[in-house]
C-alpha positions as YAML, in Angstrom:
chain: A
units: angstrom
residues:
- id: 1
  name: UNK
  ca: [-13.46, 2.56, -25.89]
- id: 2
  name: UNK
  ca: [-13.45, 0.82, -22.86]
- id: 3
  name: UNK
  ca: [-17.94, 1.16, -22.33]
- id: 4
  name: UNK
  ca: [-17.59, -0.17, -26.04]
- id: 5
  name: UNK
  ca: [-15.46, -3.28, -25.54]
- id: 6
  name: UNK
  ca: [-17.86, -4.16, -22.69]
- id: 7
  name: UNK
  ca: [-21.10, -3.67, -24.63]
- id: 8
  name: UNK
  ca: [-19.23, -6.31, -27.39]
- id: 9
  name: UNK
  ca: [-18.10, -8.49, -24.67]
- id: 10
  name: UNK
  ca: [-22.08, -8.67, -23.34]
- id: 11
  name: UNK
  ca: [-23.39, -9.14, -26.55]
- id: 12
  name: UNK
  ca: [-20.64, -11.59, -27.51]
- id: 13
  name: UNK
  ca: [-21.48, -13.71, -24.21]
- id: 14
  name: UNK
  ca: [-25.58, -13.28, -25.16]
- id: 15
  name: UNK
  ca: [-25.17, -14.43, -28.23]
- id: 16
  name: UNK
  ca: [-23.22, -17.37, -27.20]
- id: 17
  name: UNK
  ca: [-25.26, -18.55, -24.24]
- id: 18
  name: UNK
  ca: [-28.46, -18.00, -26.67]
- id: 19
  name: UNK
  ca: [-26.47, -20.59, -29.08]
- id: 20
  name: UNK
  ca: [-26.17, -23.00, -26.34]
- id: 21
  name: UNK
  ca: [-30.09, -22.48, -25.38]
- id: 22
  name: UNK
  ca: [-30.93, -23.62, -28.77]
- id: 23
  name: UNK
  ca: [-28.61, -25.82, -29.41]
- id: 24
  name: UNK
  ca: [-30.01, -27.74, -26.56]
- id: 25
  name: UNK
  ca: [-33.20, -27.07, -26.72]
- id: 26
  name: UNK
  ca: [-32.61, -28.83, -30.25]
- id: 27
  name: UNK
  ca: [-30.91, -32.03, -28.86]
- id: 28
  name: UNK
  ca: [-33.28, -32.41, -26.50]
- id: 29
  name: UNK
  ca: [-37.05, -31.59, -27.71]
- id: 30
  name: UNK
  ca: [-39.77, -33.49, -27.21]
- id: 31
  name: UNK
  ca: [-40.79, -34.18, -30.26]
- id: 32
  name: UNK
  ca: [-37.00, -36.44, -30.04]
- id: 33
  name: UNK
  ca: [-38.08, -37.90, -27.25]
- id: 34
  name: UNK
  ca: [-41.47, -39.14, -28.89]
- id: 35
  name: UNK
  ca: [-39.65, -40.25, -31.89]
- id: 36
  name: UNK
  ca: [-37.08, -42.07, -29.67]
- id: 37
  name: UNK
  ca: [-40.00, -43.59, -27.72]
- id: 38
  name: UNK
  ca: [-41.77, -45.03, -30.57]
- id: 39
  name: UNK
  ca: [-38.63, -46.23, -32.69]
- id: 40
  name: UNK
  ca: [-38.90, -50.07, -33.00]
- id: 41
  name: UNK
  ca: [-36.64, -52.43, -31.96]
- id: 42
  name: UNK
  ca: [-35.14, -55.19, -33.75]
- id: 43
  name: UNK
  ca: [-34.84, -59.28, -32.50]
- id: 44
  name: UNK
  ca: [-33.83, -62.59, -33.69]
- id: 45
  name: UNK
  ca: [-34.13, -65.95, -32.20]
- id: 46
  name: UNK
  ca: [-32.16, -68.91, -31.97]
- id: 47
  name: UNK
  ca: [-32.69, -72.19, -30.56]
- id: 48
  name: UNK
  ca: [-29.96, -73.15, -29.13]
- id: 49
  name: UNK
  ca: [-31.39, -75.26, -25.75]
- id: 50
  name: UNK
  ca: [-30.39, -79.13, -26.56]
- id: 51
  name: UNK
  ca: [-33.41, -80.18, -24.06]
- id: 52
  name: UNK
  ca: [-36.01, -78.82, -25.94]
- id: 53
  name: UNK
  ca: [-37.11, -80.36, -29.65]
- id: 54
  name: UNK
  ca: [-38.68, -78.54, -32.34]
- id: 55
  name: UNK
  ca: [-40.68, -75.92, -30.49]
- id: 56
  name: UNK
  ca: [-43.41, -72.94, -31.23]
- id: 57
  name: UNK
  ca: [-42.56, -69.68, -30.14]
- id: 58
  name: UNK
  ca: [-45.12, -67.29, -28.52]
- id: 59
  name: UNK
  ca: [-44.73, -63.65, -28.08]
- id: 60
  name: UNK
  ca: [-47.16, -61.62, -26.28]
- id: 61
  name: UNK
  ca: [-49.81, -65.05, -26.31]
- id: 62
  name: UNK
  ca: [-49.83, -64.95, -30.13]
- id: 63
  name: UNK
  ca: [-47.68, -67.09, -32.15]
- id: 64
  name: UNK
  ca: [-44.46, -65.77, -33.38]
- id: 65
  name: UNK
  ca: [-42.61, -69.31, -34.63]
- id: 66
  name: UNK
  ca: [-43.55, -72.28, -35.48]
- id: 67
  name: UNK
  ca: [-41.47, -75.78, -35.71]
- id: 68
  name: UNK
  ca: [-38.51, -73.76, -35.21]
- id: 69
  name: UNK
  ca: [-35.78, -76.89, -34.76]
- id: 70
  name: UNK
  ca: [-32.70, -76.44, -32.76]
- id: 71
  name: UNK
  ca: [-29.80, -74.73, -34.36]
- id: 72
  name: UNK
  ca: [-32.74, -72.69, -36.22]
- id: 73
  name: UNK
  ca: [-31.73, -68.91, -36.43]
- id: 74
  name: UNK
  ca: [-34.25, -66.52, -37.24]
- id: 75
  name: UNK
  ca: [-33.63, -63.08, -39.18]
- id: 76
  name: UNK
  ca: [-34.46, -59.98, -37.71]
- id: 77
  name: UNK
  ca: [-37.97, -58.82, -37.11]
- id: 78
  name: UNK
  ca: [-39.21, -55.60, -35.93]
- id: 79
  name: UNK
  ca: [-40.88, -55.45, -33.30]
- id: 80
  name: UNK
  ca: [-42.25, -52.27, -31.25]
- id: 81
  name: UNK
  ca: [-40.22, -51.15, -28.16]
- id: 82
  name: UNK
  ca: [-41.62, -52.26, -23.89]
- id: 83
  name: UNK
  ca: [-41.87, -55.29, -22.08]
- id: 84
  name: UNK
  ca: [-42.81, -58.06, -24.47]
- id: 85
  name: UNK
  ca: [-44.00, -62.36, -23.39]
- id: 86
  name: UNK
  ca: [-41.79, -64.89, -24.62]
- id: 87
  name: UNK
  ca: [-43.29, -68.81, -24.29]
- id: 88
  name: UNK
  ca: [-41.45, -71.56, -25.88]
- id: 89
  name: UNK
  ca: [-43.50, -74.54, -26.58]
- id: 90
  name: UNK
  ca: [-42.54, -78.64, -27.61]
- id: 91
  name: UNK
  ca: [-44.36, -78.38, -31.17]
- id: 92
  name: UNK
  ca: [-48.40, -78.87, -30.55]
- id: 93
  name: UNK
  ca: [-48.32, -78.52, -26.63]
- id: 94
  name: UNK
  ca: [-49.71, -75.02, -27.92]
- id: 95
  name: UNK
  ca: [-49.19, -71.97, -25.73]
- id: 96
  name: UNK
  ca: [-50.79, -73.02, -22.07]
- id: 97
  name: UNK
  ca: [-48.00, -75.62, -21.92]
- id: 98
  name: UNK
  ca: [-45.16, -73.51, -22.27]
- id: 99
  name: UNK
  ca: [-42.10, -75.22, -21.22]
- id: 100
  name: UNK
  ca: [-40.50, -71.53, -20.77]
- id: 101
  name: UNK
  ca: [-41.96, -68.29, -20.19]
- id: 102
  name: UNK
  ca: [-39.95, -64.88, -19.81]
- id: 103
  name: UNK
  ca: [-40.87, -61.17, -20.16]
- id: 104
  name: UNK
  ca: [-38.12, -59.41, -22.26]
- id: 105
  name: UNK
  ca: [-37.30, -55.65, -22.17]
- id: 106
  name: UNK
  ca: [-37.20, -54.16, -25.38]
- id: 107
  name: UNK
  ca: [-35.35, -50.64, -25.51]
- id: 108
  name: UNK
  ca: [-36.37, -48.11, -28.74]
- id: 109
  name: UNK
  ca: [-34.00, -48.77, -31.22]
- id: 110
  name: UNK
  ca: [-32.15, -51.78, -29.86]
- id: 111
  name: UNK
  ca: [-30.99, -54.61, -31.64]
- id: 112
  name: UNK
  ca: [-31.15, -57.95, -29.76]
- id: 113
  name: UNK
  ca: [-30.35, -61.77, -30.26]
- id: 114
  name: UNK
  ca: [-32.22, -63.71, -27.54]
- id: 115
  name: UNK
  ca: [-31.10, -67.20, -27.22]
- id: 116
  name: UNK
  ca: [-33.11, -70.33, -26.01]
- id: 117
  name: UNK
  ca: [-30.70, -72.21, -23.69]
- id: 118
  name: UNK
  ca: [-30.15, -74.44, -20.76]
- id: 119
  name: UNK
  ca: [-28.07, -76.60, -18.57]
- id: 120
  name: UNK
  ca: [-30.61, -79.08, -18.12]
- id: 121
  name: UNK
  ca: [-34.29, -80.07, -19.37]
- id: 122
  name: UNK
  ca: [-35.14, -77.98, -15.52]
- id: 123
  name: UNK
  ca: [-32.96, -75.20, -16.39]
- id: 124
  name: UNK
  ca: [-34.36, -73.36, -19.36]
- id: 125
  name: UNK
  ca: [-34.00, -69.62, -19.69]
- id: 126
  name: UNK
  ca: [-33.43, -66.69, -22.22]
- id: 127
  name: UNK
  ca: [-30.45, -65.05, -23.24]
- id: 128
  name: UNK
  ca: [-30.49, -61.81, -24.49]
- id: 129
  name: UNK
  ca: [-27.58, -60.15, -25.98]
- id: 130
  name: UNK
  ca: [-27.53, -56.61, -27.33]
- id: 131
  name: UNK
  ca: [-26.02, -56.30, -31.24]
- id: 132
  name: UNK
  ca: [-24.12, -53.71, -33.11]
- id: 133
  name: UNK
  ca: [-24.66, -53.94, -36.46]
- id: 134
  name: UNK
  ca: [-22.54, -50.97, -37.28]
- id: 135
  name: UNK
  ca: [-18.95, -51.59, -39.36]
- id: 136
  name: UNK
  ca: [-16.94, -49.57, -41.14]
- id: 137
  name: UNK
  ca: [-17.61, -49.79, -44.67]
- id: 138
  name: UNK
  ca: [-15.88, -52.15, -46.47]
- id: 139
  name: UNK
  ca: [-14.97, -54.30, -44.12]
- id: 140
  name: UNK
  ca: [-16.30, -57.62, -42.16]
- id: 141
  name: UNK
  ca: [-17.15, -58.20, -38.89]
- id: 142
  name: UNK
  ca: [-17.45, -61.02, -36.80]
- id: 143
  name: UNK
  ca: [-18.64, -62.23, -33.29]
- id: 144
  name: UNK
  ca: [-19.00, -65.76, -31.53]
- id: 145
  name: UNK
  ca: [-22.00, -66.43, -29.42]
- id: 146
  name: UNK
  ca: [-20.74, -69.05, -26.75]
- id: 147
  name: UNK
  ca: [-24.07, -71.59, -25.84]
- id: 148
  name: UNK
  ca: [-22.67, -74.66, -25.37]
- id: 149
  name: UNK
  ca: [-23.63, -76.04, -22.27]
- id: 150
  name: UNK
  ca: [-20.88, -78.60, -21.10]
- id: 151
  name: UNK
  ca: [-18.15, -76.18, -22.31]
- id: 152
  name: UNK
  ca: [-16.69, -73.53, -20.32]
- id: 153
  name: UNK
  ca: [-14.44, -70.49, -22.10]
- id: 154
  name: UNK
  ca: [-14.21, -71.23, -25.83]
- id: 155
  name: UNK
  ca: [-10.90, -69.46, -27.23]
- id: 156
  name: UNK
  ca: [-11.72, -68.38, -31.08]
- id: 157
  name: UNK
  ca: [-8.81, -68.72, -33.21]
- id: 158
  name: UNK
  ca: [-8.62, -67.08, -37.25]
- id: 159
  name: UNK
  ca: [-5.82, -68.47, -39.61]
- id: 160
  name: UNK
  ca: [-4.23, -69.68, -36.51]
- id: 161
  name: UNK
  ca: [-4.20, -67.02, -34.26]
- id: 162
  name: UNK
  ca: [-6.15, -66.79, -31.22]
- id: 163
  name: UNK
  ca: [-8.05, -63.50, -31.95]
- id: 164
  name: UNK
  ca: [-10.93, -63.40, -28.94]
- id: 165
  name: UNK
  ca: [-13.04, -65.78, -26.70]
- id: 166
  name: UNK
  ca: [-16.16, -66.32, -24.82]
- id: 167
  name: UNK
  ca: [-17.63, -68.26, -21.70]
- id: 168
  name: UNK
  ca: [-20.68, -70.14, -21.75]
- id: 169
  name: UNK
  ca: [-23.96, -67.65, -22.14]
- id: 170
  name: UNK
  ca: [-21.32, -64.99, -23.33]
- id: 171
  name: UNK
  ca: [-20.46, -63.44, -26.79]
- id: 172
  name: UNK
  ca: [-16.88, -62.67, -28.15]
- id: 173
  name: UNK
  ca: [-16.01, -59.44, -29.34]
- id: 174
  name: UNK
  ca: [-16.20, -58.48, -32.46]
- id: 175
  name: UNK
  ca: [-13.66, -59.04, -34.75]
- id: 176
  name: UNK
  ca: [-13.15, -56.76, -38.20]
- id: 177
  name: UNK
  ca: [-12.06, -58.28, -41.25]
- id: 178
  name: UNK
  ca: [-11.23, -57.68, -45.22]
- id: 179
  name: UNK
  ca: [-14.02, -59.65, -47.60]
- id: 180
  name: UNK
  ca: [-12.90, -63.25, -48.25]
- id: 181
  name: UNK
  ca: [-12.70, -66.94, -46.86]
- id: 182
  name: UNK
  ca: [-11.92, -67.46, -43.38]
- id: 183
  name: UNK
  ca: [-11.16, -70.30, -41.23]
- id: 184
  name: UNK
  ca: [-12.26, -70.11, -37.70]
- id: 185
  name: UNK
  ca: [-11.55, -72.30, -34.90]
- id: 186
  name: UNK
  ca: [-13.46, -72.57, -31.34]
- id: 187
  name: UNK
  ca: [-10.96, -74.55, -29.10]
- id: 188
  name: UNK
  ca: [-13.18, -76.19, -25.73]
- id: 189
  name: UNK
  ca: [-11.38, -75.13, -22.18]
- id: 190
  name: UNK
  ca: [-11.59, -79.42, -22.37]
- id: 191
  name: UNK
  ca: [-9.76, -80.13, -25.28]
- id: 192
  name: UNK
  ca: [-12.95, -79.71, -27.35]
- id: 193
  name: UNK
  ca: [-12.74, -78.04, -30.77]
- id: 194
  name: UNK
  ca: [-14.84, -76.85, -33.31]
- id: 195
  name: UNK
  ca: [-14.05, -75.46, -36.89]
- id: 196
  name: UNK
  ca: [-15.62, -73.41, -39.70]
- id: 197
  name: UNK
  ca: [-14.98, -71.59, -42.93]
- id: 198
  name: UNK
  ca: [-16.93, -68.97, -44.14]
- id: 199
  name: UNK
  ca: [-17.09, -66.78, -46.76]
- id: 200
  name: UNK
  ca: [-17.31, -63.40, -44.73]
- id: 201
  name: UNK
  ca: [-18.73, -60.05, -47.62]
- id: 202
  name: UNK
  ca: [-17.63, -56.43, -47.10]
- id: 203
  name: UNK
  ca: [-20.53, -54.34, -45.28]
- id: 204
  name: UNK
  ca: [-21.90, -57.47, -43.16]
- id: 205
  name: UNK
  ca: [-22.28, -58.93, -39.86]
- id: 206
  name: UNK
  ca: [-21.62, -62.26, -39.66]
- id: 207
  name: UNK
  ca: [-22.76, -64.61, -36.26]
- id: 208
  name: UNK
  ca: [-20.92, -67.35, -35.60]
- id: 209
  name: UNK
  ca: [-23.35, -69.48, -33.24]
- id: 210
  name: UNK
  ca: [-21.66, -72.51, -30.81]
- id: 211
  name: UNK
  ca: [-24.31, -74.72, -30.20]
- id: 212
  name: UNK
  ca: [-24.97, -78.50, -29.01]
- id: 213
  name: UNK
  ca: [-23.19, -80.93, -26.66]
- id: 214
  name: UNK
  ca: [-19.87, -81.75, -26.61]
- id: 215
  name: UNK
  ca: [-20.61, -85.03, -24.71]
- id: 216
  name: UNK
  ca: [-23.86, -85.68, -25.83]
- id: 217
  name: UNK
  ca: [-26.41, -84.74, -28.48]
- id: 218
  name: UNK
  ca: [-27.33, -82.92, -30.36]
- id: 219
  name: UNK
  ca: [-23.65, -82.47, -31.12]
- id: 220
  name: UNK
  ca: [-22.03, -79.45, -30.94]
- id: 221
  name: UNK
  ca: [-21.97, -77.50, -34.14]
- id: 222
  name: UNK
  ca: [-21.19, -73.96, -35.46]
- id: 223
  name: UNK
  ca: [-23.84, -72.24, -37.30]
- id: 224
  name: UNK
  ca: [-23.12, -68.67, -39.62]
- id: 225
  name: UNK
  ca: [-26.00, -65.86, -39.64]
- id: 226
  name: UNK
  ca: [-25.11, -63.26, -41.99]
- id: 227
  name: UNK
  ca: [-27.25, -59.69, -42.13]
- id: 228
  name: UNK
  ca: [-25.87, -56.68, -43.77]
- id: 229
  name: UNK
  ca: [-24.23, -54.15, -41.55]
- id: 230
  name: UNK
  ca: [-25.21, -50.50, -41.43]
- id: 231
  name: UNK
  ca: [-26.06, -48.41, -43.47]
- id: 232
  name: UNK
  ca: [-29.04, -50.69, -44.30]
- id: 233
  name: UNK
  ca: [-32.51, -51.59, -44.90]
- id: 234
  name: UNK
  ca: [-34.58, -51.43, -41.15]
- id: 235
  name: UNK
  ca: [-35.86, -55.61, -42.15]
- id: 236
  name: UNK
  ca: [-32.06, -56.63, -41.91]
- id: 237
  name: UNK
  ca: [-32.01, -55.67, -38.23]
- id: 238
  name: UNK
  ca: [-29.73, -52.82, -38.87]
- id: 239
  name: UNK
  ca: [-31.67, -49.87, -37.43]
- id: 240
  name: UNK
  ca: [-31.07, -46.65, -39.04]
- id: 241
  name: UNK
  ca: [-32.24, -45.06, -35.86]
- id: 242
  name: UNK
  ca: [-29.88, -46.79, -33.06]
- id: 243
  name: UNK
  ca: [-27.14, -43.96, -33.40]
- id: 244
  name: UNK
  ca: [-29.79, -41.54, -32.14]
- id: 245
  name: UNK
  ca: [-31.92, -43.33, -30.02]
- id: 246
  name: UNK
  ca: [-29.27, -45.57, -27.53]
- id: 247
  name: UNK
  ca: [-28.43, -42.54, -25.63]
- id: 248
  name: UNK
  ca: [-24.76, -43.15, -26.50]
- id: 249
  name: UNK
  ca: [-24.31, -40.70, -28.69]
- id: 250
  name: UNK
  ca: [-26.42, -38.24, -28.61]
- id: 251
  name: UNK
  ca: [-24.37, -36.47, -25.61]
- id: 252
  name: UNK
  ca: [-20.96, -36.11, -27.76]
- id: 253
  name: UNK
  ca: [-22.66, -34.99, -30.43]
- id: 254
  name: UNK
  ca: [-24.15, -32.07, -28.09]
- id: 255
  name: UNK
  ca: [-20.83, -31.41, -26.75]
- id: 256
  name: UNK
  ca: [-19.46, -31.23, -30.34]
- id: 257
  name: UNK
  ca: [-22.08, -28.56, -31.52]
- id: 258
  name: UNK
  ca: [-21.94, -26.32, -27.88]
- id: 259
  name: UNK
  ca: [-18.06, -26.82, -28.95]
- id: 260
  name: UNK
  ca: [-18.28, -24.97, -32.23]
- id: 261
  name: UNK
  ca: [-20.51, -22.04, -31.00]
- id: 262
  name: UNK
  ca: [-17.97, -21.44, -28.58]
- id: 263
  name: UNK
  ca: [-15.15, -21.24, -31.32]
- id: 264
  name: UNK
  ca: [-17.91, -19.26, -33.81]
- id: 265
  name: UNK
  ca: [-18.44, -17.10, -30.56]
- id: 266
  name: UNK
  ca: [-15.15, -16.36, -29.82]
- id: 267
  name: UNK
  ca: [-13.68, -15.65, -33.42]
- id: 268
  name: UNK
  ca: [-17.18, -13.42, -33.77]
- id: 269
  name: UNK
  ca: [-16.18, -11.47, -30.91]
- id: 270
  name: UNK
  ca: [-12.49, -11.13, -32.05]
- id: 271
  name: UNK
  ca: [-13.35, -9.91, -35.34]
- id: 272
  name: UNK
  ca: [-15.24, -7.06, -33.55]
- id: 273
  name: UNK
  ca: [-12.53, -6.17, -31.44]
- id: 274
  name: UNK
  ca: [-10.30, -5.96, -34.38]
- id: 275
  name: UNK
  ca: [-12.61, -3.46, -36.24]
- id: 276
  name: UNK
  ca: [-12.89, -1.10, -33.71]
...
């Protein structure tokens, strides 16, 4: 009985650590890899930079945008993952005179906003800030891109209640809400304040931009970009891929899976036990 109980116990463990082989031999084949390599990313653009005026946009030397005014959001376009050349132009200066040049790295999979901005006509630069266009279905959700130059921390408030914030060149978190109007209002560190209302729809993503001069012009303004969240159609910038291919979750998941062999393993070896 005893030579018996060992020979289940060896084949018990075998049969386990053979589940575990596979399993990540699964999670982590090549073939993912390639797929994960090749998965395009997704980017918008806004113009948010008061010192520069209706501007082309070059990527890679070819053009991408063209009079694309300030306050102008784009949508989402797909675009394929690596280093890519971003040149902002003052409308027919063409692409040799550039006013800013950056080289932006573009994960597989990633969603990104990148933001034209500045403290000064000398002090131009990109911001890029990674999205999540995932919400539970249903719902609403919400986030405040702070580029206002002459304001600091911007406090967001919703029917009255201060809900999140952001500092210059940062982004709020993102807030979850039921389908309906709401009234937001970004109160200025300075006694600035700006207010919107928008009517937010279940199973979207809704950007609320801060943009423009406090003291000085353009004035500031808030401007809404809406896309539909996830699940969705890759051209609204909500990539069916990203929950595979950010390396977030891909790891849980494999934990998960190793998880339930070892429960399948053990009950398997229990129910042999039990019959003999």
């Amino acid at each position: 009985m005893t030579r018996k109980k060992s020979r289940l116990s060896l084949a018990s463990l075998a049969l386990l650590f053979c589940g575990m082989f596979a399993l990540t031999g699964f999670f982590m084949a090549p073939g993912q890899n390639a797929m994960a390599a090749t998965t395009p990313a997704f980017v918008r653009i806004i113009h948010a930079s008061p010192f520069v005026g209706v501007a082309d946009v070059f990527v890679d030397g070819a053009p991408f945008l063209t009079s694309f005014g300030f306050g102008a959001v784009t949508g989402y376009a797909e675009v394929p993952p690596g280093p890519h050349k971003v040149q902002i132009a003052l409308t027919g200066k063409g692409v040799g005179g550039a006013a800013l040049t950056e080289t932006l790295p573009i994960q597989p999979g990633g969603v990104y906003t990148v933001a034209a901005i500045g403290t000064s006509p000398t002090n131009l630069t990109l911001k890029v800030f990674s999205d999540s266009n995932i919400a539970m279905a249903g719902t609403a959700k919400v986030r405040v891109y702070q580029l206002i130059p002459d304001s600091g921390w911007i406090d967001v408030q919703a029917a009255g209640k201060s809900v999140t914030g952001a500092n210059y060149q940062q982004v709020s978190d993102y807030m979850t809400f039921s389908a309906g109007t709401t009234s937001f209002n970004l109160a200025g560190s300075a006694g600035h304040s700006l207010s919107i209302s928008t009517t937010l729809k279940a199973n979207t993503v809704t950007s609320l931009f801060a943009v423009g001069m406090f003291n000085g012009t353009p004035q500031a303004e808030v401007v809404s970009a809406e896309t539909a969240a996830l699940p969705g159609l890759p051209q609204t910038g909500s990539n069916p891929f990203a929950l595979l291919s950010d390396g977030q979750l891909s790891t849980p998941w494999l934990l998960i899976a190793l998880a339930m062999v070892v429960v399948g393993g053990t009950f398997f070896t229990r129910r042999l036990f039990a019959s003999h």
